[in-house]
Structure formats: structure tokens, C-alpha cells
C-alpha positions as CSV (number, residue, x, y, z in Angstrom):
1,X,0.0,0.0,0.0
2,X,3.0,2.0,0.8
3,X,4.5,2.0,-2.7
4,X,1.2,2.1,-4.5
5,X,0.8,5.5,-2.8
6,X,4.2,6.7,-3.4
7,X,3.7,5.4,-7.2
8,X,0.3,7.5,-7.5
9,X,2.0,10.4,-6.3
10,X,4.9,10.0,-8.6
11,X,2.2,9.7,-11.9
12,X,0.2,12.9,-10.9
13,X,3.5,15.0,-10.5
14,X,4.5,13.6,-14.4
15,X,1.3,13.9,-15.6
16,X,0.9,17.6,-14.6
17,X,4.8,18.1,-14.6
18,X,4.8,17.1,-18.6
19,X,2.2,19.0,-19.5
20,X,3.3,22.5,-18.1
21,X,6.8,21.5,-19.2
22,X,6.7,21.5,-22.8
23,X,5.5,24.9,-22.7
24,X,8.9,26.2,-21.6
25,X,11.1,25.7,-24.4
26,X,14.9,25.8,-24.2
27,X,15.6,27.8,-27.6
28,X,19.6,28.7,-25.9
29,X,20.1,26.3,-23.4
30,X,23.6,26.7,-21.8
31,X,26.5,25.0,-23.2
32,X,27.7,23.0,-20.8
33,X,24.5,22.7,-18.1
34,X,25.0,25.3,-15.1
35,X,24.5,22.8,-12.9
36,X,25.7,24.1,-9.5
37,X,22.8,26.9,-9.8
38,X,20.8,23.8,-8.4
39,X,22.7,23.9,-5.3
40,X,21.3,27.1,-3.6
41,X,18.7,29.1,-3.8
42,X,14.8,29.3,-4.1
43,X,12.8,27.6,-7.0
44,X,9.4,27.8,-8.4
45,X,7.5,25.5,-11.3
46,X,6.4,27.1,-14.0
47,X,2.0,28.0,-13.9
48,X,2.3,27.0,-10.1
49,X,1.6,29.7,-8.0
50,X,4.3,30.1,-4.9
51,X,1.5,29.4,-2.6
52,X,0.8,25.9,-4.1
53,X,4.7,25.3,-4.7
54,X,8.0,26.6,-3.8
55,X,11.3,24.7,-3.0
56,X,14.5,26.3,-1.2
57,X,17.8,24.7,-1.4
58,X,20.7,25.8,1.5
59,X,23.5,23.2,2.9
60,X,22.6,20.2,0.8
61,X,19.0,20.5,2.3
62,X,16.0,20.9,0.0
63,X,12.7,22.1,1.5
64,X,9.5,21.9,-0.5
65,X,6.8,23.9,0.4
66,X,3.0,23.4,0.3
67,X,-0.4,25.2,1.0
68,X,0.9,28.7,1.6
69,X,4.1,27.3,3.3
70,X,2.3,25.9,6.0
71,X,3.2,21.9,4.5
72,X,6.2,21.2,4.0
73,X,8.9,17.9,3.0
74,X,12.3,18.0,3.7
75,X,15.4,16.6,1.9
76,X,18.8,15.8,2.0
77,X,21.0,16.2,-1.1
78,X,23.9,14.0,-2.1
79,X,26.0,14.8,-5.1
80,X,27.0,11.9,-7.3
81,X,28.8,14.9,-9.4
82,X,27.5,18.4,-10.9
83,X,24.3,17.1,-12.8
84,X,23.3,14.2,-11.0
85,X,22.3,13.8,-7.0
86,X,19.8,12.0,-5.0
87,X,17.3,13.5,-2.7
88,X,16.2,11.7,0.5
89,X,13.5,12.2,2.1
90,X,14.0,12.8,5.2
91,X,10.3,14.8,7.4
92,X,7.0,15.6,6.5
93,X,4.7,18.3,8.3
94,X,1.8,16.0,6.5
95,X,1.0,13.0,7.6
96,X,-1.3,12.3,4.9
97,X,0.9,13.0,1.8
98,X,1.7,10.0,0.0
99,X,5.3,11.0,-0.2
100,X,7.5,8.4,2.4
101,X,10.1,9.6,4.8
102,X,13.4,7.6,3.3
103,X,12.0,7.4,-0.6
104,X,15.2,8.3,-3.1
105,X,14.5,10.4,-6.1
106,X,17.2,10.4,-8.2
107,X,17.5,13.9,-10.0
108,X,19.9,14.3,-13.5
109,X,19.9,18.3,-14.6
110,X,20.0,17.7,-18.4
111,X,19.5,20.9,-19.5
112,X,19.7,24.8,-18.3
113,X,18.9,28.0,-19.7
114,X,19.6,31.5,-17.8
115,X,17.3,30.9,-13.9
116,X,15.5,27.8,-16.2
117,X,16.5,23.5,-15.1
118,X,15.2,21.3,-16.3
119,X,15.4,18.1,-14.1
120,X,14.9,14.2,-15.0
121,X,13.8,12.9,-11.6
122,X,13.2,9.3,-11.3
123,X,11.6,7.5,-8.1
124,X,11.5,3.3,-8.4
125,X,10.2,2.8,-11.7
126,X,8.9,6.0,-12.7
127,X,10.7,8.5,-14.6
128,X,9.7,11.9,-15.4
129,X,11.1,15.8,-16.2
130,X,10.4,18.7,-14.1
131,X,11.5,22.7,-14.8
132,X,12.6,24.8,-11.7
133,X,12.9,28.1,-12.2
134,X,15.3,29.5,-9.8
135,X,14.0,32.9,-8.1
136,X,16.4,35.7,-8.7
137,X,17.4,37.1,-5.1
């Protein structure tokens, strides 16, 4: 039951991840990938408001936050090099979000453009690409 709720929650986050996705279009991405602008900093979703979605990234600790900040899950970070790291979940503020403390989502940045990454995250079987849009300070 675990997994089949970790696996739902994996499908709705592609399904609504590749449809807002493909409108952003990476015309001049970066040659190579900027990937280190993952490392710190605050990130939206493209067409998600910052009071359904925002991220923050600070030590090699990723915090995503829901509901007007007032959810939350929070990550660890660890580097396999540049473009590629995994993220552990490590607390929830929501008991009821299908999410597991200890699931590993393995990230890859393939592309970047300016504040735009766009992210290959896979989770057990599932695979699926996500664009973070980093908040300029």
C-alpha cells in the first residue's frame, strides 16, 4: 500500500509536470548545463503559484513547500557529481501526503537555460522531467 501510494503520487506529479513542461522551451540552453545553480537558492514551477509550490535549497537541504508554506517535506541532497544527485527524504509536516520519509528520487539536470532546469527525476520505476525556475534574489 506503501508503494502504490508513493507510485500515485509519482504519476500525478509527471502527468501535470509534462504537460506545463513543454510549454517552456529551451531555444539557448547553456553549453555545458549550469548545474551548481541547483545547489542554492529558491525555486518555483512554471503555472504553479508560490502558494501551491516553492522549494529552497541551503547546505545540501531541500525544502518543499505546500499550502501557503504551511506543509512542508524536507530533503537531503547528495551529489554523485554536478548534474546528477539524489534526494532523501528525510520529514513531512503532513502525515497524509503519500510521499515516504526515506523514498530516493534520483535527480539528473540535463538541460539549463539562464534561472531555467530542467530536471529528470526518477523514483522506483517511474521516470519523469520537471523545470525549476530559480528565483532571482
Amino acid at each position: 500500500m506503501k508503494h502504490l501510494k508513493i507510485i500515485s503520487a509519482a504519476l500525478f506529479m509527471l502527468l501535470f509536470s509534462q504537460a506545463k513542461s513543454q510549454s517552456i522551451l529551451f531555444d539557448k540552453p547553456d553549453q555545458p548545463a549550469k548545474c551548481k545553480n541547483i545547489r542554492e537558492g529558491k525555486f518555483l514551477r512554471a503555472n504553479y503559484p508560490e502558494g501551491i509550490w516553492y522549494m529552497t535549497i541551503k547546505e545540501n537541504v531541500q525544502t518543499e513547500y505546500f499550502n501557503n508554506g504551511k506543509d512542508y517535506v524536507k530533503s537531503t541532497l547528495v551529489f554523485v557529481d554536478d548534474c546528477n544527485y539524489k534526494v532523501i527524504v528525510l520529514e513531512k509536516s503532513d502525515k497524509n501526503d503519500p510521499i515516504q520519509i526515506g523514498t530516493v528520487f534520483n535527480n539528473k539536470i540535463v538541460e539549463t537555460q539562464n534561472n531555467l532546469l530542467k530536471m529528470q527525476t526518477k523514483v522506483g520505476n517511474d521516470q519523469f522531467e520537471i523545470i525549476y525556475i530559480k528565483a532571482k534574489k
